[in-house]
C-alpha positions in Angstrom: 75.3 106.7 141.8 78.5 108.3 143.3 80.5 110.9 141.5 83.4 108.4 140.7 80.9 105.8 139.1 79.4 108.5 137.4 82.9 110.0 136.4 83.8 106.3 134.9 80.8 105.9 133.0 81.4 109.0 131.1 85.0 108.2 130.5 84.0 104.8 129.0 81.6 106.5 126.4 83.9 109.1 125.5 85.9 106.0 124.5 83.8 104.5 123.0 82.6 107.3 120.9 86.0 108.2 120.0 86.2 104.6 118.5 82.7 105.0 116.2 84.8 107.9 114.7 88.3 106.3 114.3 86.6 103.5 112.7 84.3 105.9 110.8 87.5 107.5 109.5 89.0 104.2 108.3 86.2 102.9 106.7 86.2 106.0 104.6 89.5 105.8 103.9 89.1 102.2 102.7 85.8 102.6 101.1 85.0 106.0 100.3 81.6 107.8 102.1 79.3 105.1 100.5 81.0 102.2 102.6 80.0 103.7 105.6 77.0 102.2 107.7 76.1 102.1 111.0 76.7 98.2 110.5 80.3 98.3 109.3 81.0 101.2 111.8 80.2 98.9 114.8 81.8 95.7 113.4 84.9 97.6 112.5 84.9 99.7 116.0 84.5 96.5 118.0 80.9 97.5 119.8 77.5 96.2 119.7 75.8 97.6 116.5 73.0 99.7 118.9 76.0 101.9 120.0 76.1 104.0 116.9 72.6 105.1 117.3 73.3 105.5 121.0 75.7 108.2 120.2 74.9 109.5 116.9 70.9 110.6 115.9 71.8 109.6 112.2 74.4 108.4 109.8 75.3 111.9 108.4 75.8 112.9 111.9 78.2 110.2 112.5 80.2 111.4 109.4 79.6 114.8 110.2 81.8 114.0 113.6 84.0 112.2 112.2 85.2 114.6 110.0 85.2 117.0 112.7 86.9 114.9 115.0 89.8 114.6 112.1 89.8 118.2 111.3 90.3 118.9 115.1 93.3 116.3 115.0 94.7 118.1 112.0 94.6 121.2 113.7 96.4 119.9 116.8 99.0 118.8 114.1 99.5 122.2 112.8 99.5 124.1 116.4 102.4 121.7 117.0 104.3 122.7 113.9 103.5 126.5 114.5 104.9 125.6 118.1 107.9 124.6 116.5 108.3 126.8 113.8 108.0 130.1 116.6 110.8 128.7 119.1 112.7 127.0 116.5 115.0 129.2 115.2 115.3 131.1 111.6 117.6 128.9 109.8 116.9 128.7 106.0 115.0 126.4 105.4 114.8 124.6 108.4 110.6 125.0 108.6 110.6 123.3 105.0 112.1 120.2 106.2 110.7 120.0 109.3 106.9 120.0 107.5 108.3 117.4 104.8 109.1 115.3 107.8 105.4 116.1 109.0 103.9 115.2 105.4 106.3 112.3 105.7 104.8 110.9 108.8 101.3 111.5 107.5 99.6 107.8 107.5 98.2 107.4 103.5 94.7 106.1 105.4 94.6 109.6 106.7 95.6 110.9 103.5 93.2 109.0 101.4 89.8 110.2 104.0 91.1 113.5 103.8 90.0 114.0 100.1 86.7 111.9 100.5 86.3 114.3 102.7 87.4 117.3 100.9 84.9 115.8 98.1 81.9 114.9 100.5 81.8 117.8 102.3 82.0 119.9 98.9 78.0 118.3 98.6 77.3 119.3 102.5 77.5 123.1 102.8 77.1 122.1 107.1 80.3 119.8 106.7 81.9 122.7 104.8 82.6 125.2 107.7 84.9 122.2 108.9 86.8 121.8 105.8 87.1 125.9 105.4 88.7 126.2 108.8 91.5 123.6 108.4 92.0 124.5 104.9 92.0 128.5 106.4 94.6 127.3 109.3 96.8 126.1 106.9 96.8 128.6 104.5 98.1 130.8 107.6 100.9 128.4 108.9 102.0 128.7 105.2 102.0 132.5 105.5 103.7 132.1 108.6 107.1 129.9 106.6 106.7 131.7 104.0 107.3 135.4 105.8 110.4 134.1 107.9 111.8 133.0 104.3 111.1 136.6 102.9 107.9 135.7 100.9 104.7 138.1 101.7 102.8 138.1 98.5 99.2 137.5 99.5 98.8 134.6 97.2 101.8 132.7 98.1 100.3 130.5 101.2 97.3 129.3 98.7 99.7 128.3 96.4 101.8 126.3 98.3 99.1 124.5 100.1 97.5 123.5 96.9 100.8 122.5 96.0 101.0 120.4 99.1 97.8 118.8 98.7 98.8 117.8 95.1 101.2 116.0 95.8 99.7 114.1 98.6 96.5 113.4 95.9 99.5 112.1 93.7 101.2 109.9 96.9 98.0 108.1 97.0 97.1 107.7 92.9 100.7 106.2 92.3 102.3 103.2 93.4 105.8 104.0 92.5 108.2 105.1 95.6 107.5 109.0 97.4 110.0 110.8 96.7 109.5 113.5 99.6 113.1 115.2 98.4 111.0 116.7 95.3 108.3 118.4 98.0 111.1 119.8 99.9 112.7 121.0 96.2 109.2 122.0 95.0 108.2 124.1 98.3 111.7 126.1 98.2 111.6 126.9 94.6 108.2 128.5 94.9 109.9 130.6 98.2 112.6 131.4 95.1 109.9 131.9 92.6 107.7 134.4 94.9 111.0 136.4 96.1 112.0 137.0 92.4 108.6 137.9 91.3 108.4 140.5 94.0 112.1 141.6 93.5 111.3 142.2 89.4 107.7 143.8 90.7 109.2 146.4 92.6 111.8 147.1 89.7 109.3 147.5 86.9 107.4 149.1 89.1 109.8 151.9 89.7 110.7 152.1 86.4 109.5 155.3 84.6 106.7 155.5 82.0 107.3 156.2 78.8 
């Protein structure tokens, strides 16, 4: 076999593996963890059912990848956004509404396997590690906003990713219009909040004891 051939060959299952975990993914986000089989996977992929036991040795494997293959998207996402955020100027503000427009973007699919597998991997302490690093990645991005906006309490960036997961767990429980304005309002007044609260710290801390 020559070296192109073989070159070929490997490019066409590095496809085709990278279809098993897109469909993987959307299965989950259609159907939760318990829709997923290797049935469904192949039929929704578009490949002969023996494929997903040609690349994966079970079915928690195959999810296992998957959600490793999404966390490693995500983490592309927020490399982009820290790209941007470190050439992009310090204009008030201007990181806030450029991550709106990121959470804007965001397909509700994506949105909707990201807590099945916030929730599956919570009963999988091997799937964990996956879910700890992008959750740890960004906790740091938010760090990263929230010190060029004057914010370095230690609990901020927890905060305001919860806060940003909340309302994406809302954007999918609701069917009424996203209002994305109200993220953008909700992440500056807790820049607002934490800058007070540290401001009013440092005052009562320097005030004298009775």
């Amino acid at each position: 076999m020559s070296e192109t051939t073989s070159r070929s060959m490997r490019a066409r299952g590095r496809a085709r593996r990278e279809l098993l975990l897109d469909a993987t993914l959307r299965i989950i986000a259609e159907g939760g963890i318990a829709a997923v089989t290797h049935r469904a996977v192949a039929a929704a992929a578009g490949v002969p059912h023996s494929s997903t036991t040609y690349f994966f040795d079970s079915l928690d494997d195959m999810i296992g990848e998957a959600v490793a293959h999404a966390m490693a998207a995500e983490m592309d996402r927020l490399q982009q956004f820290r790209s941007l955020l470190e050439t992009g100027g310090n204009h008030p503000g201007a990181a806030i509404d450029e991550f709106v427009e990121i959470v804007r973007n965001q397909s509700q699919e994506n949105t909707v396997a990201q807590f099945e597998i916030y929730l599956f991997a919570s009963r999988h302490p091997a799937l964990r590690a996956h879910v700890e690093r992008i959750l740890d990645e960004t906790r740091a991005l938010a760090a990263a906003v929230l010190r060029s906006n004057g914010v370095t309490d230690p609990h901020a960036a927890a905060a305001v990713v919860a806060l940003i997961d909340g309302f994406a767990l809302h954007r999918i429980a609701r069917s009424e219009e996203v209002q994305f304005q109200s993220l953008a309002h909700a992440l500056r007044a807790v820049i607002v909040g934490f800058v007070t609260l540290a401001t009013t710290s440092s005052l009562s801390d320097d005030r004298p004891l009775d």
